[in-house]
C-alpha positions in Angstrom: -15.0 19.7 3.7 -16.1 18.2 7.1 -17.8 20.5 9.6 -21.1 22.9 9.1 -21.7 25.6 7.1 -20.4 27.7 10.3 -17.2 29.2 8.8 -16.0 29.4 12.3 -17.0 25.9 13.5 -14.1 24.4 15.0 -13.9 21.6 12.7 -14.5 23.7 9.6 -11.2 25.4 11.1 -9.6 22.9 11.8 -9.9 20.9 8.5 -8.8 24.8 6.7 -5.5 24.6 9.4 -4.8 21.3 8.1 -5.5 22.6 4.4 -2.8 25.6 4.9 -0.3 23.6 7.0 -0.3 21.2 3.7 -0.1 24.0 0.8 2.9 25.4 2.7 4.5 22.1 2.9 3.9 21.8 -1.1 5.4 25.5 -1.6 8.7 24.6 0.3 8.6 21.5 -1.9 8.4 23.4 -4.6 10.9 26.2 -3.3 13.6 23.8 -3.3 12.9 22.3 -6.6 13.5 25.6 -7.8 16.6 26.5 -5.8 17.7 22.8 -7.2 17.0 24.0 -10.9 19.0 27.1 -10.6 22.3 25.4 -9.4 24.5 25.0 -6.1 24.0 28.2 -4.7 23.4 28.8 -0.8 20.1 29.8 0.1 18.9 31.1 3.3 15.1 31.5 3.8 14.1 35.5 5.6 10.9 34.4 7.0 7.3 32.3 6.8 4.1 34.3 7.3 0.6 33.8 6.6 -1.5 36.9 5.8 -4.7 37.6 4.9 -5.9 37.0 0.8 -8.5 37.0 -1.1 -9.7 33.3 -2.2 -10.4 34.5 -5.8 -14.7 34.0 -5.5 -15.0 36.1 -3.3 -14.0 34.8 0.1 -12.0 35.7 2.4 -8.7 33.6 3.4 -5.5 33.1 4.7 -2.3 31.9 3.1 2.0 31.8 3.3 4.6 33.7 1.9 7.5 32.6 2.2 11.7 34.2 0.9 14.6 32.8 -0.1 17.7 34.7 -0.7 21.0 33.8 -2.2 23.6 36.6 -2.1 25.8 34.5 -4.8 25.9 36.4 -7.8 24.1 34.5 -11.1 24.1 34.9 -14.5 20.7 37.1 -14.6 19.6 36.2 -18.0 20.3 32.4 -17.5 19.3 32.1 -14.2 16.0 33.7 -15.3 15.7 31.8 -18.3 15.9 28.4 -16.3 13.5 29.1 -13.8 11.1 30.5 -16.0 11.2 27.1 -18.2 11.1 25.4 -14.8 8.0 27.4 -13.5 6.5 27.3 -17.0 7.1 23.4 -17.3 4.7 22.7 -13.8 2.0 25.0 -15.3 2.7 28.6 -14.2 2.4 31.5 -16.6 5.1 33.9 -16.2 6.0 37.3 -17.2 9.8 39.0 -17.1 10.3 42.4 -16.1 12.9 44.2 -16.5 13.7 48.2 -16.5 16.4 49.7 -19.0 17.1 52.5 -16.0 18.6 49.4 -13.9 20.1 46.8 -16.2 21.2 44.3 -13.5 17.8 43.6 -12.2 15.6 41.0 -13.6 11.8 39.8 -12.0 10.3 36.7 -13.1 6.7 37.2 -11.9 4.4 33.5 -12.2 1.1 32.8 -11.1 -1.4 28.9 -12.0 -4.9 30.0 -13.2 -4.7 32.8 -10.6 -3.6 30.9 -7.8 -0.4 31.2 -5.7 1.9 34.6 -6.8 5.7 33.7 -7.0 8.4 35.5 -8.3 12.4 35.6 -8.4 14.3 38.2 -8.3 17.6 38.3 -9.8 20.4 41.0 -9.3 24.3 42.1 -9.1 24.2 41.5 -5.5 22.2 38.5 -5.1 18.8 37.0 -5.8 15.9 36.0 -4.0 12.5 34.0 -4.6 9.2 34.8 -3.0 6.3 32.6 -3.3 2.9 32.8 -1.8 0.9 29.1 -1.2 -2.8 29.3 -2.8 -5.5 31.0 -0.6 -7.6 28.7 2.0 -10.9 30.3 2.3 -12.1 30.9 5.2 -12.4 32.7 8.9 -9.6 34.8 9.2 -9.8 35.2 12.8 -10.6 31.4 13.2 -7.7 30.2 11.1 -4.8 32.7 12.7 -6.2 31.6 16.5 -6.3 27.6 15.7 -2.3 28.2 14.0 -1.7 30.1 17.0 -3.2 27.0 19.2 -1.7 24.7 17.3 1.8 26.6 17.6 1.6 26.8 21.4 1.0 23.5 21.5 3.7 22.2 19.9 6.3 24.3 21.7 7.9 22.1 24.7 7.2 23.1 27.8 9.3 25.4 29.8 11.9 23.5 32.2 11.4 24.2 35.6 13.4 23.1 38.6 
């Protein structure tokens, strides 16, 4: 990584912006891949946000989650069945949860050598995927006012007359 050893140094930042910006692009990617494997159904994504996580060594970060919901009922066992042969076929471990007291709901939970957390959710009235990107070390503060920079940047200017 290009910068100091500052974890605040604006290129540091900069370069773990840049970092972020691309894991979410590979997670939406990956989203629809997945959406893909589980058939035709209309998906509508609830929201982006990047919080704060813990890098796995330690360190601080910052990373995306990011939901998808279909409210097109599936087959619960197949639809699980194919994502988790998807998920497991790029690398993921997974684990199925399910509870006897509520028989039409099934979580696929899936995580890559403790990186990004994903999961789908599949139910009688719908389902719905959450995925987090992997952690980018780094600043916190930094990272969320750069983003926020970056953001107002990008928004077109107001009209005036």
């Amino acid at each position: 990584m290009t910068g100091s050893s500052d974890p605040s140094d604006p290129a540091t930042v900069k370069a773990q912006v840049e970092q972020l910006k691309q894991a979410l692009a590979d997670l939406h990617a990956f989203k629809v891949e997945t959406q893909k494997a589980i058939g035709p159904q209309k998906w509508v994504d609830k929201g982006t946000r990047n919080s704060a996580c813990n890098a796995g060594d330690g360190r601080e970060g910052v990373n995306y989650s990011v939901m998808s919901q279909t409210m097109e009922t599936l087959d619960l066992e197949a639809s699980t069945d194919v994502v988790k042969t998807f998920w497991e076929s790029k690398g993921y471990n997974t684990r199925v949860e399910t509870n006897l007291l509520d028989p039409g709901l099934v979580r696929l939970y899936a995580n890559q050598n403790g990186g990004n957390l994903i999961s789908f959710t599949a139910n009688v009235k719908g389902s719905d995927l959450e995925m987090d990107t992997v952690c980018v070390a780094g600043d916190q503060t930094a990272i969320h006012k750069e983003l926020d920079r970056q953001e107002a940047s990008d928004s077109p200017s107001p009209i005036t007359k």
